[in-house]
PAMARPA-200288 format. One record per residue (C-alpha): residue in three letters; x, y, z. Coordinates in steps of 0.1 Angstrom, whole numbers, plus 5000, padded with zeros to 4 digits. Layout:
BEGIN
ALAXYZ
...
***
This chain:
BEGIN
UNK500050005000
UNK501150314995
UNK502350585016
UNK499150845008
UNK497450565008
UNK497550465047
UNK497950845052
UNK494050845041
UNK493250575063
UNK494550765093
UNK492250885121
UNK490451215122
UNK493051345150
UNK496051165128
UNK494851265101
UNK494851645111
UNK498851635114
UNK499251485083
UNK497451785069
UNK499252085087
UNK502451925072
UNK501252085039
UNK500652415051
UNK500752755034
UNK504952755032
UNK504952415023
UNK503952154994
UNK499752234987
UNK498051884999
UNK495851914964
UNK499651844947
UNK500451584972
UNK496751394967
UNK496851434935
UNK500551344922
UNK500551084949
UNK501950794927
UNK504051044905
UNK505851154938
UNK506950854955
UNK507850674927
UNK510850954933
UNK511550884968
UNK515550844963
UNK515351124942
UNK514151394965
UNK516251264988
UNK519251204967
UNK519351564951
UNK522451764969
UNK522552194975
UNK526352144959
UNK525951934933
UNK526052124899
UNK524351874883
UNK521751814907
UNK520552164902
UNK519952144868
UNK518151834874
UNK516151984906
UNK514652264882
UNK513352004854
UNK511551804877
UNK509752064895
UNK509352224865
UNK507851894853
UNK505751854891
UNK504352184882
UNK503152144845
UNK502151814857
UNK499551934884
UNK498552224859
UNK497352004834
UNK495551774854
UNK494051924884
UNK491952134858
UNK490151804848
UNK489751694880
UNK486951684902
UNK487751874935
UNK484851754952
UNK486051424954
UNK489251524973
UNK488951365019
UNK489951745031
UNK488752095022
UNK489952224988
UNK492452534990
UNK492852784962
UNK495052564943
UNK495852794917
UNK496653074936
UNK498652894959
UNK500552714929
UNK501553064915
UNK503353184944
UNK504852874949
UNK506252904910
UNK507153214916
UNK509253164949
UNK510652814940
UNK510452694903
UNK512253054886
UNK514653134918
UNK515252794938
UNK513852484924
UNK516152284952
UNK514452494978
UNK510952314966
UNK512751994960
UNK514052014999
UNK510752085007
UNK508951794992
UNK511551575009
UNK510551775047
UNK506851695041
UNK507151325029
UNK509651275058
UNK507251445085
UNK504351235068
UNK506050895071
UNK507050965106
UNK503251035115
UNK501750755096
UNK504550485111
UNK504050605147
UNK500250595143
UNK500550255128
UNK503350125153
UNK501450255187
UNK497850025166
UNK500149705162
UNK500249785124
UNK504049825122
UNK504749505104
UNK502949725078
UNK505149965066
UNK506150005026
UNK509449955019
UNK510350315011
UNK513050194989
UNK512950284951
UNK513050004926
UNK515549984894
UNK512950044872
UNK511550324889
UNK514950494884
UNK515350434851
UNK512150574844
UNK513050874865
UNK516450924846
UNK514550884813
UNK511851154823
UNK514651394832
UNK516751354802
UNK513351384779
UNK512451714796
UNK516351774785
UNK515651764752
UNK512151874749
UNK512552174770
UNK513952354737
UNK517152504757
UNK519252384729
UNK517052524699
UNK516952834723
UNK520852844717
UNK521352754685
UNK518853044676
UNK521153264694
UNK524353094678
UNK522153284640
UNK522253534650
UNK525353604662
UNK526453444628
UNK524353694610
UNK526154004628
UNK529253864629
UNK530454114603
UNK531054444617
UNK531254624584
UNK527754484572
UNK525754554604
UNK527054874602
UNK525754954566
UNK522454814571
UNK522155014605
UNK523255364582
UNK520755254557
UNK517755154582
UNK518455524596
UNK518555714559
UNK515355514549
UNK513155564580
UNK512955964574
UNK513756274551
UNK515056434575
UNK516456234603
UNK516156344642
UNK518856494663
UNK519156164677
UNK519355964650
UNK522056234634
UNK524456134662
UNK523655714658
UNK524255824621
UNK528155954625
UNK529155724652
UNK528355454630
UNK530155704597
UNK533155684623
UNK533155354628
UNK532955224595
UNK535555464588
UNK538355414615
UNK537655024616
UNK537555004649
UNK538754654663
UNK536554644692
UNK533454624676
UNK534254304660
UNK535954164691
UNK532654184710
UNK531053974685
UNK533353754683
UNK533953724719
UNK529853654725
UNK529653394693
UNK532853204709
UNK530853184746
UNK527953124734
UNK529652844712
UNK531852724741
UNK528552684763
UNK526352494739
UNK529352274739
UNK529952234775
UNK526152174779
UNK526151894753
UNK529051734768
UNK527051724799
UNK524051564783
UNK526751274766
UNK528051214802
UNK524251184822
UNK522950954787
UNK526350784787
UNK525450684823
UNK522050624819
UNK523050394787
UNK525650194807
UNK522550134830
UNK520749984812
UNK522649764788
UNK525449644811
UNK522949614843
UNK519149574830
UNK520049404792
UNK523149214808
UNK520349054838
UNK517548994810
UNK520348794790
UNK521248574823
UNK518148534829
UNK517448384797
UNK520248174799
UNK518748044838
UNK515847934819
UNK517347694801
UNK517847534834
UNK514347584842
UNK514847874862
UNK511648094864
UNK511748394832
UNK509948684826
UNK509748734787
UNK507649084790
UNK510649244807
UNK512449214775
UNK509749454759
UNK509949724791
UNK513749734785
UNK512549824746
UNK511250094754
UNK513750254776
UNK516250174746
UNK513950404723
UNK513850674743
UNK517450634746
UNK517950644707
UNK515850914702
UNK517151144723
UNK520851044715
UNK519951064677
UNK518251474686
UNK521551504701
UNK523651434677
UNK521851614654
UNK522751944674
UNK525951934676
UNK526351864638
UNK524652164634
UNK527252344658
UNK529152204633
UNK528152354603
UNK527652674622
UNK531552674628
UNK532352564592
UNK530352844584
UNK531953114608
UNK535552944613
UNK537053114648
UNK538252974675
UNK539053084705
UNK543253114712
UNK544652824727
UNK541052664729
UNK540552304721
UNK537552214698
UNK535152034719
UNK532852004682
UNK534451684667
UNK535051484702
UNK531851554711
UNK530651434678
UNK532651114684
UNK530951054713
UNK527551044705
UNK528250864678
UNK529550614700
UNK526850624719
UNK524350554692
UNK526850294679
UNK526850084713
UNK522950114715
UNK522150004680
UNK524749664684
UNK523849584717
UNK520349584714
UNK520749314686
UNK519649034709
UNK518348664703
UNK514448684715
UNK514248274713
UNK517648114720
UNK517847824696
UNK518047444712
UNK521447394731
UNK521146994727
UNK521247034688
UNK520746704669
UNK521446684637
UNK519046654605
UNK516446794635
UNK514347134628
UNK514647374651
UNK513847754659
UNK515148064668
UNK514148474667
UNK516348784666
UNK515249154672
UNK516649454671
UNK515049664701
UNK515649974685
UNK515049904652
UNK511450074648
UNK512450414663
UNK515150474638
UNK513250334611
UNK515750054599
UNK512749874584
UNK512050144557
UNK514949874540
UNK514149554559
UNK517849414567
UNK518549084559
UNK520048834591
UNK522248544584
UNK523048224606
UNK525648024608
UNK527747764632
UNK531147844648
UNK533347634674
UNK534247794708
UNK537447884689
UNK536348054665
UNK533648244689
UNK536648344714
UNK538448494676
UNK535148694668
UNK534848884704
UNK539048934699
UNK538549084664
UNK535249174661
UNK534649004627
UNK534548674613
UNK536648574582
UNK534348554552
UNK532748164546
UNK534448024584
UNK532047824602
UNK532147454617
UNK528847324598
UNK526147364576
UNK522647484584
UNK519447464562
UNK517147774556
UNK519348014574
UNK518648314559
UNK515448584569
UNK514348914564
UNK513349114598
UNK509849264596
UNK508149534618
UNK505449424635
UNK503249764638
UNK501049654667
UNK504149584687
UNK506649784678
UNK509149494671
UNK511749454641
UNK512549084645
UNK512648764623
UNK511848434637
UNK513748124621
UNK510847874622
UNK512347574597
UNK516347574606
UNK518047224602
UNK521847144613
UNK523046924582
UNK526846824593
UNK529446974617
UNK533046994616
UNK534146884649
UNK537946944671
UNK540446724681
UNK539546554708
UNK542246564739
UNK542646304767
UNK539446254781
UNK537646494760
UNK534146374738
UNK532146464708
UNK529646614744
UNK531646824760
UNK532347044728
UNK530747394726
UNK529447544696
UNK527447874693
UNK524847994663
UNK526048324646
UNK523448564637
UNK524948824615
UNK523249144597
UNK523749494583
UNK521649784584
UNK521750164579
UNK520350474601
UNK519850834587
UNK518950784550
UNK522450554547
UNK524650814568
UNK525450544591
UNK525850184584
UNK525849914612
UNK527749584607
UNK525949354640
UNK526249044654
UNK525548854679
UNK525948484698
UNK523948214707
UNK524248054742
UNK526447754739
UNK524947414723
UNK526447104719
UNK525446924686
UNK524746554692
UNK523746244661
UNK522346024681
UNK519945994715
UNK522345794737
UNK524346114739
UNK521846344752
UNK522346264790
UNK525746404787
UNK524946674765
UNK522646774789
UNK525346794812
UNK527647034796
UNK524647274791
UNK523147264821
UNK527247314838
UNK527747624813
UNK524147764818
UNK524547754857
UNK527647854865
UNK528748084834
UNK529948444848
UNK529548754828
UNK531948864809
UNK533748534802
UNK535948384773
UNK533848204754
UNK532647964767
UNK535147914800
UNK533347744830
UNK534847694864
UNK536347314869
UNK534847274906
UNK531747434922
UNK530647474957
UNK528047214963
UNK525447424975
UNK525447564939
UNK525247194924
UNK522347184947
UNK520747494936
UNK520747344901
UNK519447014905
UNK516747144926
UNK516447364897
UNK516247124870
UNK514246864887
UNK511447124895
UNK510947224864
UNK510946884848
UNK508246764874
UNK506847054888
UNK508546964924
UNK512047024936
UNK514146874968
UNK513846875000
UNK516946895023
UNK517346535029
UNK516946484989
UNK519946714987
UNK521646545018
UNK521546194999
UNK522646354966
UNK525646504976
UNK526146194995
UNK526446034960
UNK527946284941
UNK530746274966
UNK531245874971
UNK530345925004
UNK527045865015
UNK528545925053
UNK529246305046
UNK527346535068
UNK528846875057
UNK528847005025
UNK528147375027
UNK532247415019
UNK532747134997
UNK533747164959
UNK532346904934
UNK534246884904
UNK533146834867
UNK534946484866
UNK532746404896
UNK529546564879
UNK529646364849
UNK533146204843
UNK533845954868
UNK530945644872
UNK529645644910
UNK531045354933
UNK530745004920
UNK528645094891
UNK528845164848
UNK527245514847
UNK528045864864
UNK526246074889
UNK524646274864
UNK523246004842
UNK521845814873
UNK519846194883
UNK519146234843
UNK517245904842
UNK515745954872
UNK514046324860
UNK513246154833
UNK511345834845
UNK509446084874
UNK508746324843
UNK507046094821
UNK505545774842
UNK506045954880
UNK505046324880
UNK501646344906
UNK502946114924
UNK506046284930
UNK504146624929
UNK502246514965
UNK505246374979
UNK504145984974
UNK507145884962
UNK510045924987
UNK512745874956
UNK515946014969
UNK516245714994
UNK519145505002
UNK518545085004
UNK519945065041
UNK517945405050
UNK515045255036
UNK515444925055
UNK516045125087
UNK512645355081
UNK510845065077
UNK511844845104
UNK509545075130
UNK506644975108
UNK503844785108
UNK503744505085
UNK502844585049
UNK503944915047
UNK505745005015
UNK507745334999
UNK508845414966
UNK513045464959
UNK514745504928
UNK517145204924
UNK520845284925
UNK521945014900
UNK519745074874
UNK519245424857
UNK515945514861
UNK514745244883
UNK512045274906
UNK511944994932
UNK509644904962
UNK510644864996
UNK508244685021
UNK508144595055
UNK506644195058
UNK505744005091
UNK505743675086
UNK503143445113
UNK504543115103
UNK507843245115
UNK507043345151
UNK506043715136
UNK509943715123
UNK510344085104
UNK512344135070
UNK512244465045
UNK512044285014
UNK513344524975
UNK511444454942
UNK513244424917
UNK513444774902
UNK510744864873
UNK512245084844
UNK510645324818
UNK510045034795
UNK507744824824
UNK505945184828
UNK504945184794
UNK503344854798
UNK501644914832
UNK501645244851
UNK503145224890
UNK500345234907
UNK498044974893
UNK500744764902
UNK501044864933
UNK496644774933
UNK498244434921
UNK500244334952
UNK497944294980
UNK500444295006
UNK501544614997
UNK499044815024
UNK500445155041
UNK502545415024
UNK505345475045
UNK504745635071
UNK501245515073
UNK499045565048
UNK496745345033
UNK497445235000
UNK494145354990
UNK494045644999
UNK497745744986
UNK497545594950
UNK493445534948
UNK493445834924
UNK495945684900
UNK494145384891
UNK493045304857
UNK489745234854
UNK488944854846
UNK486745014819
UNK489745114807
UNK491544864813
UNK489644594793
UNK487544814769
UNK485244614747
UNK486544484718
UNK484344484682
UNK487344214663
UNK485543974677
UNK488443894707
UNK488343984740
UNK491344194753
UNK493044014785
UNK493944234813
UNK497644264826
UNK498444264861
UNK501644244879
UNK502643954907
UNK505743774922
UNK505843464921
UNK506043234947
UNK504943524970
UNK502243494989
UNK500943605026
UNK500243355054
UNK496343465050
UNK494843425014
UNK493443735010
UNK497143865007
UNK497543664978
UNK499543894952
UNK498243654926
UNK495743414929
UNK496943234904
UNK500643214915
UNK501942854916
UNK503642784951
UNK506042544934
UNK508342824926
UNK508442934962
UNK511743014978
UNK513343135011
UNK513443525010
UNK517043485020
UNK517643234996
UNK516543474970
UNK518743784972
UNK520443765008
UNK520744085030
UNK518544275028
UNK516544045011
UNK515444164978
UNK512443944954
UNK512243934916
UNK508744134905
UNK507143974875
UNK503744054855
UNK501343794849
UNK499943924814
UNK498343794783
UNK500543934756
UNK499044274739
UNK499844184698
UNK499944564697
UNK502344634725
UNK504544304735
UNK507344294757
UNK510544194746
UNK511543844755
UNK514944014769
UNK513544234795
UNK513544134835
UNK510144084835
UNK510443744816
UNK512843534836
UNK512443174850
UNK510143274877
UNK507543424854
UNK503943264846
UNK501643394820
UNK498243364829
UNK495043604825
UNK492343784848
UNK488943874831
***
């Protein structure tokens, strides 16, 4: 809420302070009520703005200037009536006040708009602090964006305030009577014209001037020169001033605003949160920016012509005209190349003969008219090598690239509606890339490449020409599937922990593990729509680091080798392809189930045995398996009678993507009736009830003439003291072993699925599923 806002909301007696803050010496309330927004969006400025600051002076007078036209304009179209206090005179008391501050001390109004919203803050916090209301308070603190705007405001009243015209008007004339000897004769002849018979006074005009022409006096034409030179000198001085304050305001906003847009782009390819609308906000601060640098420029290159025109200069001066000129033209330069951006970052796992997309816009492309000759944007491939070259040299050697890529030419269009000059690549297609020798341990993966989009445009009716470019973020190209999980990897490493500024595309060797962390939880959240708790990052660093023992890792570096280098303890595959698989079996067979937290997942086997041992019998959790990449297996607490109630925490064999497909997780989990409780106890019903396919489903009717079997999953030679716990009713007891017998400690059983083979989807003979133990049989 904002500060007038809870000012309102004040009580009658509170209310009354508030209002003899804006007394007759002090800031009218109707301004205050009515400019409310306007005002505090400047908070930092009225407080910012110093007595001895040069500068600040300046700026002091065109933002009053700009408070007083603002509450001229719109007060008059607004209803006083609607106003919580008693009106005032507003105009009259808006006079003096212009009259006092605005023409003789503009900081003397800006120090007292600071006083009043000080004295009001204090009232309203100590009204709300002594109700209980002081967790309230609005952050008085102005936001970036706020500032910009501000800055923008002030050098927009710069230009439009029509000092400069003002100036160069006076620079004419001082042209026009720079020659002594000519205003002289047009002074004699004005006076012989006007009158027969001229008066006394105009006698005496009449031979001073005689004399002067005559003697040639020096002095004359030193005054003019001497005012043409000052006025010259101050125009100057006043421009170079304007370059400094939009050379500022430009560093602003590409290296701080731009520069954050493009990392946050380059976040979201991790999945990080992005808000694409900011991208057009920051468009229109670059427009104002290139307008007002282009009005600029424009002045001084008629100073310019002024001083071709009238060639003095003052002794010993130094022409500030064609540094000046430099400048702003460097200015405009910067603006116009930086603003070249990628709107829609192509892929960065690239496969080849695959179609892909991309746009490019130009942010300031419709305010200095570059579409009246639509420029043409080229694409292209280039190695990190060649990318680290470019940013040295700042061009590319004609026809150097490290592939070849379909369709990779466009033409950029104005979109009217929206003010964009862009061009979307909607049909691109990688045909072959030229690859590096590999070194050591180096792969076809961990190579960089970046996409090249080129063009060239003019400004000004061709007076300047712009050669721009700009780069992709990284990709890595890959031919076939298999490689995506490490592609993935060298993406996601470069995307995370790239820092600004960098040599393409340098990223560190070892990270602190809370980073890691950061990314995972990242990744996996926006793959599923979850991320990790603290014990899933507790049991992930306790694997990335071969040490599922470690307790402290707010200090500890992981290193790429460790990432996605080096396989994990005892097993074929890394640490990254065992978390790659497992995003990818929760994204596509796992996600609500993960989403409300009914799959544990990031469990180890002896945690899981040592959670369930406190259980009652039957109760069951959900763990991906840490031999087999993107295994899901079932842990299960089981109390066998026959045995003198003897306890064991029995494994299932871990299902895979590929059972998924046949039969999602929780109908079998319906299957196995001695699978009861979710860990810690909740019945099965209750937790996975929701995720059953109906048996309409299940066994639609068929109109072939066949009726479709239904699958279900059971182990065999499983089977519960009572009957009713049957996993299968159908499960012949002759293949009954000894749990211990089966996979030792802890013991572990084989899961199998008792199906009548779907002709439309069958299951290969080589999967787990179809082992010694298995039995076909049917349900209808």
């Amino acid at each position: 809420m904002s500060l007038w806002n809870r000012a309102q909301q004040l009580p009658p007696d509170a209310l009354a302070q508030v209002q003899q803050v804006y007394g007759d010496q002090s800031l009218p309330m109707e301004v205050r009520h009515y400019l409310a927004n306007w005002i505090e969006d400047r908070l930092h400025q009225w407080n910012e703005i110093a007595q001895e600051t040069l500068h600040h002076r300046h700026w002091s007078y065109v933002i009053s200037k700009v408070l007083v036209q603002k509450t001229n304009s719109g007060l008059k179209s607004t209803s006083r009536h609607t106003y919580f206090f008693i009106p005032k005179d507003f105009e009259e008391a808006c006079m003096g006040r212009r009259e006092r501050y605005l023409n003789n001390n503009p900081l003397g109004l800006v120090g007292i708009i600071r006083q009043c919203l000080n004295a009001e803050l204090n009232l309203v916090t100590q009204h709300e602090n002594m109700m209980g209301g002081g967790a309230c308070q609005s952050n008085m603190a102005v936001e970036p964006c706020a500032e910009i705007v501000q800055r923008l405001e002030v050098s927009t009243e710069l230009r439009s305030n029509g000092q400069n015209t003002t100036k160069m008007k006076n620079l004419e004339e001082k042209k026009k009577n720079f020659n002594p000897s000519c205003y002289i004769n047009g002074r004699v002849s004005e006076i012989l014209t006007r009158s027969s018979k001229p008066s006394q006074e105009n006698q005496i005009i009449y031979h001073v001037l005689k004399r002067k022409k005559k003697n040639g006096q020096k002095w004359d034409q030193k005054r003019y020169v001497s005012g043409l030179l000052q006025r010259r000198l101050a125009l100057a001085e006043k421009h170079k001033g304007t370059i400094d304050e939009l050379n500022s305001l430009q560093q602003r906003i590409l290296d701080e605003e731009l520069i954050n847009w493009k990392r946050e782009q380059q976040m979201a390819g991790n999945g990080k949160t992005f808000n694409h609308n900011k991208l057009d906000q920051i468009q229109e601060w670059c427009e104002q920016l290139a307008e007002i640098i282009w009005l600029n420029r424009h002045q001084i290159k008629e100073c310019e012509r002024h001083k071709s025109q009238v060639p003095i200069a003052a002794p010993g001066g130094v022409d500030m005209l064609p540094t000046l000129n430099s400048h702003i033209t460097r200015l405009l330069s910067s603006l116009v190349t930086s603003t070249f951006i990628i709107e829609k970052q192509p892929p960065q796992v690239m496969k080849t003969n695959t179609r892909f997309t991309s746009t490019v816009r130009l942010l300031v492309g419709g305010k200095l008219n570059v579409h009246m000759t639509p420029p043409q944007v080229r694409v292209s491939i280039i190695s990190e090598a060649q990318a680290n070259a470019l940013l040295k040299n700042d061009q590319m050697n004609k026809g150097e690239c490290s592939g070849e890529i379909l369709n990779n030419t466009g033409t950029m269009e104005y979109h009217q509606s929206s003010r964009q000059l862009s061009v979307s690549f909607r049909n691109m297609q990688l045909r072959k890339i030229k690859r590096a020798e590999k070194k050591g341990t180096e792969s076809v993966m961990d190579e960089k490449f970046s996409l090249l989009f080129q063009s060239q445009f003019s400004v000004g009716g061709g007076e300047l020409v712009f050669q721009v470019w700009t780069l992709s973020l990284p990709v890595v190209v890959i031919v076939h599937g298999n490689q995506e999980p490490h592609a993935w990897a060298t993406v996601s490493w470069d995307n995370a922990f790239a820092e600004q500024g960098r040599v393409p595309f340098t990223v560190p060797e070892k990270v602190p593990w809370p980073q890691i962390a950061d990314m995972l939880d990242t990744k996996i959240k926006a793959a599923t729509g979850r991320g990790l708790t603290e014990d899933n990052i507790k049991f992930l660093a306790g694997k990335a680091f071969r040490n599922p023992n470690m307790t402290e890792f707010t200090n500890a570096l992981l290193t790429w080798s460790q990432f996605c280098k080096e396989p994990l303890s005892d097993r074929s595959f890394t640490f990254w392809e065992w978390f790659f698989a497992v995003m990818k079996v929760t994204r596509e067979h796992l996600r609500a189930q993960w989403n409300d937290s009914s799959v544990i997942g990031f469990v180890g086997r002896r945690q899981a045995e040592e959670m369930l041992k406190g259980s009652k019998s039957g109760t069951f959790l959900l763990r991906f398996s840490d031999s087999e990449l993107g295994g899901v297996t079932i842990a299960w607490m089981y109390e066998d009678a026959t045995k003198g109630n003897q306890r064991d925490v029995f494994m299932l064999q871990p299902f895979v993507i590929k059972d998924f497909s046949i039969r999602a997780l929780s109908d079998r989990i319906a299957d196995l009736n001695y699978l009861m409780y979710l860990y810690p106890n909740i019945p099965k019903e209750s937790a996975f009830g929701k995720y059953y396919t109906p048996v309409q489903e299940q066994n639609p009717a068929t109109t072939n003439g066949y009726v479709r079997p239904l699958l279900r999953t059971h182990v065999p030679g499983w089977m519960n003291s009572n009957s009713a716990f049957d996993s299968f009713p159908n499960t012949p007891q002759s293949y009954y072993q000894q749990p211990h017998e089966i996979m030792g400690d802890p013991p572990s059983v084989s899961s199998s699925i008792a199906e009548s083979v779907n002709p439309d989807q069958k299951p290969s003979l080589d999967s787990p599923l179809f082992d010694a133990a298995n039995v076909l049989s049917s349900d209808f």
